[in-house]
N, C-alpha and C positions, 0 to 999 in steps of 0.2 A: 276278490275278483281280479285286480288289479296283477296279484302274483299268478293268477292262473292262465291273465289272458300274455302275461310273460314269460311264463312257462310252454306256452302253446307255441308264441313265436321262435323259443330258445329248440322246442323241437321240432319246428317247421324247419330253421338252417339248419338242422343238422340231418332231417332226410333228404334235403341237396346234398350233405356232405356224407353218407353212408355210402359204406363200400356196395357195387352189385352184385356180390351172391350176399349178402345181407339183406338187402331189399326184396332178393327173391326168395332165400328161407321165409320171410318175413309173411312176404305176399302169400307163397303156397297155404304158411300156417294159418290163413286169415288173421293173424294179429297187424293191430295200426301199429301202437305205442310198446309194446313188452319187449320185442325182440328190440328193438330201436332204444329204448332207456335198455336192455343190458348190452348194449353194447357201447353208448355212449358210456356207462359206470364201468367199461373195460379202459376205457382213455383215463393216460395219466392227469391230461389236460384235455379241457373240451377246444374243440377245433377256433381255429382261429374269427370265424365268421360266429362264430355261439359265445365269443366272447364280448364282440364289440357289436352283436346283435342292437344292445341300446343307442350305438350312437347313429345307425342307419340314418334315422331322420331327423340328427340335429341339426340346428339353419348354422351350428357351428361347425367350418371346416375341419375336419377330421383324417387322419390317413394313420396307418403303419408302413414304418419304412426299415427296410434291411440294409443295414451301413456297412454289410459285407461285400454285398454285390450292388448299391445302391443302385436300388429299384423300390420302386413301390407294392406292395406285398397288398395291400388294401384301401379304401377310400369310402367315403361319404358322399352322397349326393353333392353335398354343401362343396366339400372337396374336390369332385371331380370337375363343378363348375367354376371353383376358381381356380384350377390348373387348367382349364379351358379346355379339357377333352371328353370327346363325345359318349365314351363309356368311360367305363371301367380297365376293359380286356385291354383297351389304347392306351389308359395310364400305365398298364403293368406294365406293357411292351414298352415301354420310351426308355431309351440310355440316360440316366443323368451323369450328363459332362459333369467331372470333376472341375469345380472351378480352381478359382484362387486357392496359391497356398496358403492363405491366410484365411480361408474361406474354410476347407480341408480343415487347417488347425482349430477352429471353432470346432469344429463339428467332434473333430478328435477329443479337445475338454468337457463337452458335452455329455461324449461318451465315456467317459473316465469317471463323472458323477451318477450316470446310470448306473456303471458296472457295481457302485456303492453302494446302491439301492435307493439315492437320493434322484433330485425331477428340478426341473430352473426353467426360467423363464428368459426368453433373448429378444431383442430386438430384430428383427429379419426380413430382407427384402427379397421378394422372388420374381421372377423376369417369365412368366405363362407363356409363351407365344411371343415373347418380345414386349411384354405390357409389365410395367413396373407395379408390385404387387405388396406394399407396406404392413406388414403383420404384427403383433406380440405373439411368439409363438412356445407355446407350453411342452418341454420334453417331458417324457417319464417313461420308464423300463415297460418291456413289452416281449415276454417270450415266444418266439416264432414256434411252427408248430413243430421244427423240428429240434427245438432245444437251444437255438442261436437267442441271442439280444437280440432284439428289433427295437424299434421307436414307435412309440405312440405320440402323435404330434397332431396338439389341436392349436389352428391360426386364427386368431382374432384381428379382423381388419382394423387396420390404424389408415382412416380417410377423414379422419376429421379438418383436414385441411391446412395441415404443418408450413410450416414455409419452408417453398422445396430450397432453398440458399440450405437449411437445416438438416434436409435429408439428405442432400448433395455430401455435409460436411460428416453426418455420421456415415456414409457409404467410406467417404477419404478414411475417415478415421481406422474402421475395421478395414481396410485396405492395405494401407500406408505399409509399408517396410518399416517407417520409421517407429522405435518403440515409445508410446507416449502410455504417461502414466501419472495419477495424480497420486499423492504422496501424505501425509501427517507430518509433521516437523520430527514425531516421535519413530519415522521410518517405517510406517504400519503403509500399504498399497491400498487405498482405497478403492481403485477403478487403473483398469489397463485394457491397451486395447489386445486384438490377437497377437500382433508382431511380439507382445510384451510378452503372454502366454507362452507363445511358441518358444521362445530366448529364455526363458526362466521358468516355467514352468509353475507350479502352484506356491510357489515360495513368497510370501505375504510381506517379507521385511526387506522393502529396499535396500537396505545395509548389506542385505547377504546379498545383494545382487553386486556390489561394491569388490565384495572380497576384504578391503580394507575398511574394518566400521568404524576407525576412530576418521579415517577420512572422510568417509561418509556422513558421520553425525557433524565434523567440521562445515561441512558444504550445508547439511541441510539447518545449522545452525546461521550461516549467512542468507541463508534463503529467509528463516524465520527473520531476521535483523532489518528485508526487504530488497537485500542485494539480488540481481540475477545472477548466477554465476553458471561460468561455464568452463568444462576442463576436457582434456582427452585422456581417457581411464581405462586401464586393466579391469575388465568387471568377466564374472564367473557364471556363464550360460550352461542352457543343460548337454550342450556340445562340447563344451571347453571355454579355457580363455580365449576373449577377443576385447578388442579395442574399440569403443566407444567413445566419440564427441557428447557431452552430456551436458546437457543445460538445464538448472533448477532457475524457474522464474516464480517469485510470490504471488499468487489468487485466491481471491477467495472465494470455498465452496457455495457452489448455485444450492446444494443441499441442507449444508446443516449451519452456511455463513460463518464460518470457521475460514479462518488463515489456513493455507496450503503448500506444497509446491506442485508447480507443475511441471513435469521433468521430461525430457526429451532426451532418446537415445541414436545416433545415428552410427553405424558399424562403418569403422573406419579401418577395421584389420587387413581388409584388402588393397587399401592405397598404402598404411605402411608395410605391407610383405612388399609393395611393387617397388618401395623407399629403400627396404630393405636389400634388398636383389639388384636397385639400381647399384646402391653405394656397394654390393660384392662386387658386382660386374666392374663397377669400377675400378673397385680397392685388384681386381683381379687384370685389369688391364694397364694398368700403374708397374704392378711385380711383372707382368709380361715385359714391359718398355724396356725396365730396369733391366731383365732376365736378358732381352733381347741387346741392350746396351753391353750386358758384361761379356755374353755370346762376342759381339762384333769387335770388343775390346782385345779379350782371349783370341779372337783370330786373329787379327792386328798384330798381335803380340807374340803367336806362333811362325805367323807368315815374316815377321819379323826375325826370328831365329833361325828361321829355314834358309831365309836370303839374306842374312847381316851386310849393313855396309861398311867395312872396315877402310881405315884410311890406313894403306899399307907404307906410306912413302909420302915424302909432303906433296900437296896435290895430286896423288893417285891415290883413287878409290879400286875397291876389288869387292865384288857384289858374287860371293861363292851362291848358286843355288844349289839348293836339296831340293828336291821332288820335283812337283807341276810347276810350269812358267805359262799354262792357259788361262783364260778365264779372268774371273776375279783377283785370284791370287796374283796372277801377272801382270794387271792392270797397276796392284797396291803395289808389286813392286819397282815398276819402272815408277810412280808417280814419287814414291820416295829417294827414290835414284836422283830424279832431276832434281827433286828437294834438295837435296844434301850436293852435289852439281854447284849449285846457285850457291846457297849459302858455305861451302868450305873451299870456292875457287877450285873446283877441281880441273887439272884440262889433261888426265886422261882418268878414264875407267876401264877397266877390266872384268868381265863378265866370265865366270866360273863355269863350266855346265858338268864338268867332272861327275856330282852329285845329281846332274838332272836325268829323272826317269821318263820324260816327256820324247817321244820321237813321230809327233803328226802336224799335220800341215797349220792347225793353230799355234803349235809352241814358234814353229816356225814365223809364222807371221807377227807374232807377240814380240821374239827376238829382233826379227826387223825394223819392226816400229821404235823397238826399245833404243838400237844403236842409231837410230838416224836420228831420233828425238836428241839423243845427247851430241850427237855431232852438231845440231842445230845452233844448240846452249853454247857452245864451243870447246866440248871436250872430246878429246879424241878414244877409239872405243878399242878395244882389245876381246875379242874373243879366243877364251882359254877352256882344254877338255872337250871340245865338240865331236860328239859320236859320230860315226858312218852315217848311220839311220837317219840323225839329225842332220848330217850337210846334206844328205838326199831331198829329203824334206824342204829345206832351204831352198833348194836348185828348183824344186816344183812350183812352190809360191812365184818365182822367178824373183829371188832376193838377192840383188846387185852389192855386191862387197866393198865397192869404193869408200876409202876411207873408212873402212876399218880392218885391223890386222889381227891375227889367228897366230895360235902358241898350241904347241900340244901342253902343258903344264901350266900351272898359277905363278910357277916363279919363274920358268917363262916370261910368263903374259908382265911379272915387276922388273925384269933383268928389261924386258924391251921398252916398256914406258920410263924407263929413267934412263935409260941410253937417248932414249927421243928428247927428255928433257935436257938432256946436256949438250944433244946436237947444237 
C-alpha cells in the first residue's frame, strides 16, 4: 500500500509535468495512467519534481540549486520557510549575489567532490532577508533535468544556542585572507580554512605547500620541540610562487588531544614586488645621477676644448672660441675665464671669435658681459676675429667698447697685449 500510495504521488507530479498534446492524446483516448507511464518510460530521467517528490513534506530544509547560474531550481516547504520567501516561483526568481571569494572558493571545492560522485557535510551560515541563519548543511550530486550538476542541499538548523563570540570566530575564520591551518608534526593538514583551499588546493602535506620539505619538516620539528617559529617563505600555490610570513605555533588538538601546529600564512609577495620595484627604481635613479654626472662632466669637458684657456704670453690669456658663446655654454665659459684671471694674474685676455658661429643679440650680450666682467677683475680685454654680423649685433645690444680693443687676428690681439705690457 505504502509503494502504491507512492507511486500515485510519483504520477500525480508528473501530470503537472506532461507535455500538452500529451495530456490531450491522453484525454481524447480516455486513458488516466497508460499514455502518461509510456511516456514518463520515454524519459531518460524522470523530471526533476518526481524525483525529490519524497522530500515535499520533510520539516527538513531541502532545495536544489544550479551552481551554473546560481539559482534555485527547487525547494521544500521547510526550505522556502527558511529562506523566508512566500512561494516557491519568488525563490526561483531571486539573484543569488555572489558572495565572498572565499565564500565562492567553498563552494567551488564542494563542487569538485560532487563532480567525483562523492556528498560532505559544512558548516554554513545564510543571511534570509538579513536574519542570520546557522545550519550543518549536507551536499550531494543532483542531475538537472537537463544534464547539468546541480546540488541537493539539505540544512539542519544549528540554534542550540552556540556562543555567538564562536560563531563570530568561525565566520572570521572562513573569511579571513589569512591562510590558517592545523597541521601533524608529520606534515599531514588536518583542517584549513577556504583561504588555504583556494592557495593549495586539495594538496594534504603541508611540506608540499613549502616547496622546500627538508625546511619544512626543520620548522615543524621546532614546532613539535614547543617553539613558535615564524619565517618569510617561498611556498608553491596553485597560481605560482609567492611569498608567505608563516607561523607554526604548538596546540593541542580540541579533537583527538594530540600535540599539533597551528600555522598561519599571510601573502606578503605584494609588499616585497613593491621592495622590489622600490630598490629598481632606486638602483635606476643612482645610474641616472651618475649618467647625468658623466653627461655634465663630458660637457665640461667639451665646452672646455671648444674655448681652451691658453696662456699665450706670461700674463696673457687667449680664450680661442669654436661654436656657440650663448647660453649655458657661455655662461661655463666666462665663469672659467675669471677663474683662471684670479688665479694665473692675468691683466690682459684676449677673446678669439675667429671660430665663432654665434651672430645674434645673445652671443652679443654674453660677449659684453664677458669683457666687462674681466675688466672689473683687472684685466684688460682684447677682442680678436669679430664678424660683421657679430659687431652689428653688438651695436644693437648698445655694447659700449670702452676699454677694450679689437684685432682682426689672434696674433694681432698677442703682438697688442705685450706691447701694452711693455708700455
Amino acid at each position: 500500500m505504502h509503494l502504491q500510495r507512492l507511486a500515485g504521488r510519483f504520477r500525480a507530479a508528473a501530470v503537472r509535468l506532461e507535455p500538452a498534446a500529451t495530456r490531450e492524446r491522453r484525454l481524447r483516448g480516455g486513458g488516466d495512467c497508460a499514455t502518461l507511464d509510456v511516456w514518463m518510460s520515454e524519459r531518460d530521467t524522470p523530471a526533476l519534481e518526481v524525483r525529490v517528490a519524497g522530500l515535499e513534506l520533510s520539516p527538513i530544509a531541502a532545495w536544489v540549486l544550479d551552481p551554473d547560474q546560481l539559482r534555485f531550481v527547487w525547494a521544500n516547504a521547510a526550505a522556502i520557510e527558511m529562506w523566508r520567501a512566500p512561494n516557491l516561483e519568488e525563490l526561483r526568481a531571486r539573484e543569488i549575489a555572489q558572495g565572498p571569494k572565499l565564500v565562492m572558493t567553498r563552494l567551488e571545492q564542494a563542487l569538485k567532490v560532487l563532480r567525483d560522485g562523492g556528498a560532505l557535510w559544512q558548516e554554513w551560515t545564510f543571511f534570509p532577508k538579513g536574519v542570520p541563519v546557522r545550519t550543518r548543511l549536507h551536499f550531494a550530486p543532483f542531475t538537472l533535468d537537463d544534464g547539468r550538476l546541480g546540488i541537493l542541499q539539505h540544512a539542519y538548523a544549528r540554534d542550540e544556542g552556540i556562543d555567538p563570540e564562536q560563531l563570530r570566530g568561525l565566520m572570521a575564520l572562513n573569511l579571513t585572507s589569512v591562510i590558517v591551518a592545523l597541521v601533524d608534526f608529520d606534515g599531514r593538514v588536518e583542517l584549513r580554512n577556504p583561504a588555504g583551499l583556494a592557495a593549495f588546493g586539495d594538496e594534504h602535506d603541508w611540506r608540499a605547500w613549502i616547496g622546500d620539505r627538508e625546511l619544512a619538516a626543520e620548522l615543524l620539528a621546532k614546532a613539535r620541540a614547543g617553539e613558535t617559529v615564524r619565517r618569510e617563505l617561498a611556498v608553491m600555490t596553485t597560481g605560482g610562487e609567492r611569498y608567505h610570513a608563516v607561523e607554526l605555533q604548538p596546540i593541542r588538538d580540541t579533537v583527538s588531544g594530540e600535540m599539533m601546529a597551528l600555522i598561519h600564512h599571510a601573502d606578503q609577495s605584494a609588499r616585497r614586488e613593491a621592495e622590489a620595484e622600490a630598490a629598481r627604481q632606486q638602483q635606476l635613479a643612482t645610474e641616472l645621477r651618475a649618467t647625468l654626472s658623466l653627461v655634465d662632466r663630458q660637457r665640461r669637458e667639451i665646452i672646455a676644448l671648444a674655448a681652451p684657456i691658453l696662456e699665450v704670453a706670461p700674463a696673457v690669456l687667449a680664450v680661442p672660441v669654436i661654436g656657440a658663446l650663448d647660453g649655458d655654454r657661455g655662461a661655463d665659459i666666462e665663469a672659467r675665464l675669471l677663474t683662471a684671471i684670479r688665479e694665473r694674474a692675468a691683466r690682459s685676455v684676449i677673446v678669439d671669435l675667429t671660430g665663432a658661429d654665434a651672430t645674434d643679440a645673445a652671443t652679443a650680450t654674453r660677449l659684453g658681459h664677458m669683457t666687462r666682467a674681466a675688466r672689473l677683475i683687472g684685466a684688460r680685454t682684447i677682442v680678436t676675429g669679430l664678424r660683421p654680423r657679430l659687431a652689428a649685433a653688438l651695436a644693437e645690444v648698445g655694447w659700449a667698447p670702452s676699454g677694450t680693443s679689437f684685432a682682426r687676428t689672434l696674433a694681432e690681439g698677442i703682438r697688442m697685449a705685450l706691447a701694452s705690457d711693455h708700455a
